[in-house]
C-alpha positions as CSV (number, residue, x, y, z in Angstrom):
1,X,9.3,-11.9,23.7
2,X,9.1,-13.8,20.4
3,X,7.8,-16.7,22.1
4,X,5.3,-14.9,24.3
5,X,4.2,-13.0,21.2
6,X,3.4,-16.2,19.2
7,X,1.7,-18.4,21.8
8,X,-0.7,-14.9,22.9
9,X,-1.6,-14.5,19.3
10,X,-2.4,-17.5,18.4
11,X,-4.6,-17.9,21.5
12,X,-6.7,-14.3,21.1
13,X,-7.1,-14.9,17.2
14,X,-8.5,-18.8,18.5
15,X,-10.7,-16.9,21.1
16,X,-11.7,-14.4,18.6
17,X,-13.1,-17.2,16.3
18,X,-14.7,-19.2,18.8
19,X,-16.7,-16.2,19.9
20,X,-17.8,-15.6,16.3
21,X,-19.0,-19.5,16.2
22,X,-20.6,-19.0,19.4
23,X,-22.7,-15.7,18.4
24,X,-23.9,-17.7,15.5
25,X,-26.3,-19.2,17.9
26,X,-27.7,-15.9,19.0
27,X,-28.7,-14.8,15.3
28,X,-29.3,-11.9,14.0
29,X,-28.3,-10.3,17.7
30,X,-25.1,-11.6,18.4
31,X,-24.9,-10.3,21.8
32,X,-21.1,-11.9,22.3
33,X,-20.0,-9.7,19.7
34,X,-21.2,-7.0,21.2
35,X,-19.9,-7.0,24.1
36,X,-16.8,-7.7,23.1
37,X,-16.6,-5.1,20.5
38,X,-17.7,-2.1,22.9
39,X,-15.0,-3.5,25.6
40,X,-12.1,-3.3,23.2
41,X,-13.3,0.1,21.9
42,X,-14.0,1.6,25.8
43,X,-10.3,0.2,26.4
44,X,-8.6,1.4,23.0
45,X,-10.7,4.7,23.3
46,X,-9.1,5.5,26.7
47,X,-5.2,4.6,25.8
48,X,-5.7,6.8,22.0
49,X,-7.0,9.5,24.6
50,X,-4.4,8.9,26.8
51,X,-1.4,9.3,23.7
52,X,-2.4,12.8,23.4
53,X,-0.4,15.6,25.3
54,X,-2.4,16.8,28.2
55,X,-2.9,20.9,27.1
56,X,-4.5,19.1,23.8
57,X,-6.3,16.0,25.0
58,X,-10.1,15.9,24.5
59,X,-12.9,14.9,26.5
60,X,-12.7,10.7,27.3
61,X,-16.4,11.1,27.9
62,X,-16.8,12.2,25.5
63,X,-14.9,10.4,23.2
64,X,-16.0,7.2,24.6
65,X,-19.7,8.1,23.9
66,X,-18.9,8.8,20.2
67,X,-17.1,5.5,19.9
68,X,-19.9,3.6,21.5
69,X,-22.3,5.6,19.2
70,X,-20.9,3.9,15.9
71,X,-19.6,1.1,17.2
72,X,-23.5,0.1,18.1
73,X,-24.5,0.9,14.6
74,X,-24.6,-2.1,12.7
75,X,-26.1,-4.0,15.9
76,X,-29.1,-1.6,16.2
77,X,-29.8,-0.9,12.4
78,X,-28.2,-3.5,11.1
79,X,-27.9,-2.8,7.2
80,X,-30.7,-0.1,7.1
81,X,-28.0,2.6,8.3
82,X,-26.8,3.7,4.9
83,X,-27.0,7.7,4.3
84,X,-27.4,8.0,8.7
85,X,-23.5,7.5,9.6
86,X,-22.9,10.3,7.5
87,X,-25.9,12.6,10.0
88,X,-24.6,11.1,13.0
89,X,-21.4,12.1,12.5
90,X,-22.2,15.6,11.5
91,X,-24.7,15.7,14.7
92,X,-21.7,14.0,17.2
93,X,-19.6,17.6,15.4
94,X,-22.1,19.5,16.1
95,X,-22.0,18.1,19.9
96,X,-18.3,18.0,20.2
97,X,-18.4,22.0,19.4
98,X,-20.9,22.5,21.6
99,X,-19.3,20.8,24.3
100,X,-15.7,23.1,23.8
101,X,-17.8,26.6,23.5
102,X,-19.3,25.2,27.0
103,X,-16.5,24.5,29.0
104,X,-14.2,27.4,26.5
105,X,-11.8,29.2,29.5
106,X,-8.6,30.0,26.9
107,X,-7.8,29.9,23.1
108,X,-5.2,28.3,21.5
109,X,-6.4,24.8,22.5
110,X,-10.4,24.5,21.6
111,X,-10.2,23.7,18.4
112,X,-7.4,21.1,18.6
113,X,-10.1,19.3,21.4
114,X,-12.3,19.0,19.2
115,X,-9.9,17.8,16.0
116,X,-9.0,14.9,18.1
117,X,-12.3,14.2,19.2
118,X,-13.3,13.7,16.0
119,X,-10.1,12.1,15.1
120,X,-11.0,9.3,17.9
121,X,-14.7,8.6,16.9
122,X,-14.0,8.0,13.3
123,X,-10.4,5.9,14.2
124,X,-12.0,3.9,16.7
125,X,-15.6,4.0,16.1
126,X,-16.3,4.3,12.2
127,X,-13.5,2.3,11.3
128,X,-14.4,-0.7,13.3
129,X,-18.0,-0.1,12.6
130,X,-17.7,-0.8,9.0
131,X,-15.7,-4.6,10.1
132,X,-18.9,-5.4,12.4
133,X,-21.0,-4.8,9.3
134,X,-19.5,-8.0,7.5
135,X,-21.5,-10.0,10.2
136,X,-25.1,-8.8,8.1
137,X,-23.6,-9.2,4.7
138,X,-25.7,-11.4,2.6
139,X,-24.0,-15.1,2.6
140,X,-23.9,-18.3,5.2
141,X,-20.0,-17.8,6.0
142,X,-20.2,-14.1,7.4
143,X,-18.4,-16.1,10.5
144,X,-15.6,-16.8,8.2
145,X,-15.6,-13.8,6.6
146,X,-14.9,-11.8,10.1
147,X,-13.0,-14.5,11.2
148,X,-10.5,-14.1,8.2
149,X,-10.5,-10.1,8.5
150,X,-9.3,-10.6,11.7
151,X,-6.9,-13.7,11.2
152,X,-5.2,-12.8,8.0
153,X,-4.2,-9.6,9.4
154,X,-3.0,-10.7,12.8
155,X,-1.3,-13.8,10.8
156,X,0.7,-10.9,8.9
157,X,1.9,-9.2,12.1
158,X,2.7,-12.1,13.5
159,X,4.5,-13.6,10.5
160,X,5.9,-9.7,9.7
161,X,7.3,-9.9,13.3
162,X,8.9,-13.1,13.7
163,X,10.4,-13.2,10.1
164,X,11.8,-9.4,10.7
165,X,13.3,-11.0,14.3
166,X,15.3,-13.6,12.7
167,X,16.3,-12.5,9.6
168,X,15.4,-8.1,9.4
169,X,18.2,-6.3,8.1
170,X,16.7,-3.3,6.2
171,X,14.5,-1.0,7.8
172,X,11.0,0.0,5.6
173,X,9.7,2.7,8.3
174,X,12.4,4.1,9.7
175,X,11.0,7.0,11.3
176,X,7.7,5.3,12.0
177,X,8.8,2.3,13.2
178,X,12.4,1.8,13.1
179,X,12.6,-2.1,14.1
180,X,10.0,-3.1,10.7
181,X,11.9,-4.4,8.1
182,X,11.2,-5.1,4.2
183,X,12.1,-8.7,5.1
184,X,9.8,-9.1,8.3
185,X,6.6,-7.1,5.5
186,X,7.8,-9.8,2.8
187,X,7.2,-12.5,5.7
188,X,4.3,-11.1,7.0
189,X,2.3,-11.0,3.5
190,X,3.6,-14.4,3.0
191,X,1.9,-15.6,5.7
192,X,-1.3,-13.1,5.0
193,X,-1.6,-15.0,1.5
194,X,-1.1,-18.4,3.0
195,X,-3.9,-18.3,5.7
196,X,-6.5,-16.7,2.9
197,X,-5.8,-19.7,0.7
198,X,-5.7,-22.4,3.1
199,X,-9.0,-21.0,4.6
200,X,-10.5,-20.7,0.8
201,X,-9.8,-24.6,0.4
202,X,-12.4,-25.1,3.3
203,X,-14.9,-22.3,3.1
204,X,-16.0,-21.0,-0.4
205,X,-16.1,-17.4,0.6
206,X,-13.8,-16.5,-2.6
207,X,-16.3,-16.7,-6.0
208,X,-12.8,-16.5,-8.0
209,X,-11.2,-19.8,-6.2
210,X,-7.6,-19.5,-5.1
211,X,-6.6,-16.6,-7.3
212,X,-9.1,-14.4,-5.3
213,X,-7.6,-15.7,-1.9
214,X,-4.4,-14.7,-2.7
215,X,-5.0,-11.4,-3.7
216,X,-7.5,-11.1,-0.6
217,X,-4.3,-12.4,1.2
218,X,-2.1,-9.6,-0.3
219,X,-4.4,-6.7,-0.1
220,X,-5.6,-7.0,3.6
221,X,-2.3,-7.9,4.6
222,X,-1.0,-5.0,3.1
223,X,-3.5,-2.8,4.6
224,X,-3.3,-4.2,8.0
225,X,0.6,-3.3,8.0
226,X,-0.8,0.1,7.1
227,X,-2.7,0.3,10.1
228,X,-0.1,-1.0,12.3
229,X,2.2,2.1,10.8
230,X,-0.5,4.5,11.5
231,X,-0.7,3.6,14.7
232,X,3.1,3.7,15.4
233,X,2.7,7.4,14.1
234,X,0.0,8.3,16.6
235,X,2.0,6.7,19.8
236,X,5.3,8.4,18.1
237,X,3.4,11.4,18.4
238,X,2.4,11.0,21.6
239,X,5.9,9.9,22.7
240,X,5.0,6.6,23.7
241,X,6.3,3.2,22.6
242,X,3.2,1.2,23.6
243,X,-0.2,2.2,23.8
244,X,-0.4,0.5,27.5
245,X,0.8,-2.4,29.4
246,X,-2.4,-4.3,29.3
247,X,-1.8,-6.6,26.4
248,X,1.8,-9.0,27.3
249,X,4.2,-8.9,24.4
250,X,2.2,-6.7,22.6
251,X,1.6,-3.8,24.5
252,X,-2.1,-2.1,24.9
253,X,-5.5,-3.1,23.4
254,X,-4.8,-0.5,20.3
255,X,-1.6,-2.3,19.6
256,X,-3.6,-5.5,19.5
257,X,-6.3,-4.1,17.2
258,X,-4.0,-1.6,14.8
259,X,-4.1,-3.5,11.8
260,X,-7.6,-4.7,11.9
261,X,-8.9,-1.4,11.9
262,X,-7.4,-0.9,8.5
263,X,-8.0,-4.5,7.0
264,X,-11.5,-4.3,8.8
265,X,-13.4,-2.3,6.4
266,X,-11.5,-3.3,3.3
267,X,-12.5,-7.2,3.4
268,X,-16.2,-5.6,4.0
269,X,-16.1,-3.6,1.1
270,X,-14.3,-7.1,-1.0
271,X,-17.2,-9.4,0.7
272,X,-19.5,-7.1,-0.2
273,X,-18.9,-7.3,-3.7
């Protein structure tokens, strides 16, 4: 499992990068990235769905058209969106009501519905959203800057995963996650900080040198663990221990994609400045 776990995660976070090299060529459209992005969130969107118990669950349509809605945001406005997320979001409420007082048969479970519909658009559709924005941020390395939100995150699981393996002895999240340990999160930011300052000695995306890159390192590492927890609590919720089968040694596309949608926004918001 270790093995498998390595060798796949090393060859999505190489395929991720090549993509974004690729989609440079197709400036300011990136059509790769698009594509990719609204297949991960159709597939994630479906197995969050699926985690919810069946009297509660909300709409997939539905849910699926709100993630595609901010998920093609920063493609179709670009940087011009500020003020409208907020608008759409109220409007896709507004919808998601309208669409329980429709099909409304019994009470006790409407308003739930909607709670997790909204729940789902903003997890899987804001979230990421605010990631894809790094690609129009002002600067000639926005591929390096996605690149590393993705890669210093995934470098931390990884590294929080096979550190806790070998040498794991004290649980951090018990009840979360039982198997994370405060040896496998010291391992995993290890590795977080190394791979922002090795990248920073190539790419000058860090004004503040290798200083900056460490704490980069640190702080998105740090958040992506946070977003692998809070997604443990949602498939703990839902009684599941992975979100699906489709991912080998990791479990579903959500489990893939937990910690990025944490990190995500946060390196925006630290590239943005």
């Amino acid at each position: 499992m270790l093995k498998t776990r390595l060798l796949l995660g090393t060859i999505m976070a190489a395929a991720a990068g090549g993509v974004l090299y690729l989609d440079s060529f197709f400036a300011p459209y990136f059509p790769i990235l698009f594509l990719l992005a609204l297949g991960v969130g159709v597939f994630a969107t479906r197995e969050l769905v699926a985690l919810i118990s069946a009297e509660n669950r909300p709409r997939e349509w539905l849910c699926v058209s709100g993630v595609v809605l901010f998920v093609l945001l920063p493609f179709l406005l670009q940087d011009s969106e500020r003020g409208l997320v907020g608008e759409l979001f109220a409007a896709f409420t507004v919808v998601a009501l309208l669409v329980e007082m429709a099909r409304y048969r019994e009470s006790g479970r409407c308003v739930t519905r909607v709670a997790h519909t909204l729940l789902v658009a903003a997890y899987l559709g804001l979230l990421p959203s605010l990631f894809l924005k790094i690609r129009w941020l002002v600067s000639d390395y926005t591929v390096w800057m996605l690149t590393l939100a993705i890669f210093v995150p995934k470098c931390c699981d990884i590294g929080a995963y096979a550190v806790g393996r070998i040498f794991g002895k004290h649980p951090c999240a018990p009840l979360l996650s039982p198997k994370k340990t405060w040896e496998g999160l010291a391992g995993g930011i290890a590795f977080a900080i190394a791979t922002a300052v090795i990248a920073g000695q190539f790419v000058p995306v860090f004004r503040y040198g290798i200083l900056e890159a460490a704490a980069f390192g640190l702080v998105v590492g740090l958040t992506g663990i946070l977003g692998d927890l809070a997604e443990s609590m949602i498939k703990r919720d839902g009684l599941a221990k992975d979100a699906s089968k489709a991912v080998p040694g990791f479990g579903g596309v959500l489990d893939v994609i937990d910690s990025i949608l944490f990190a995500g926004p946060v390196a925006y918001f630290w590239f943005r400045g």
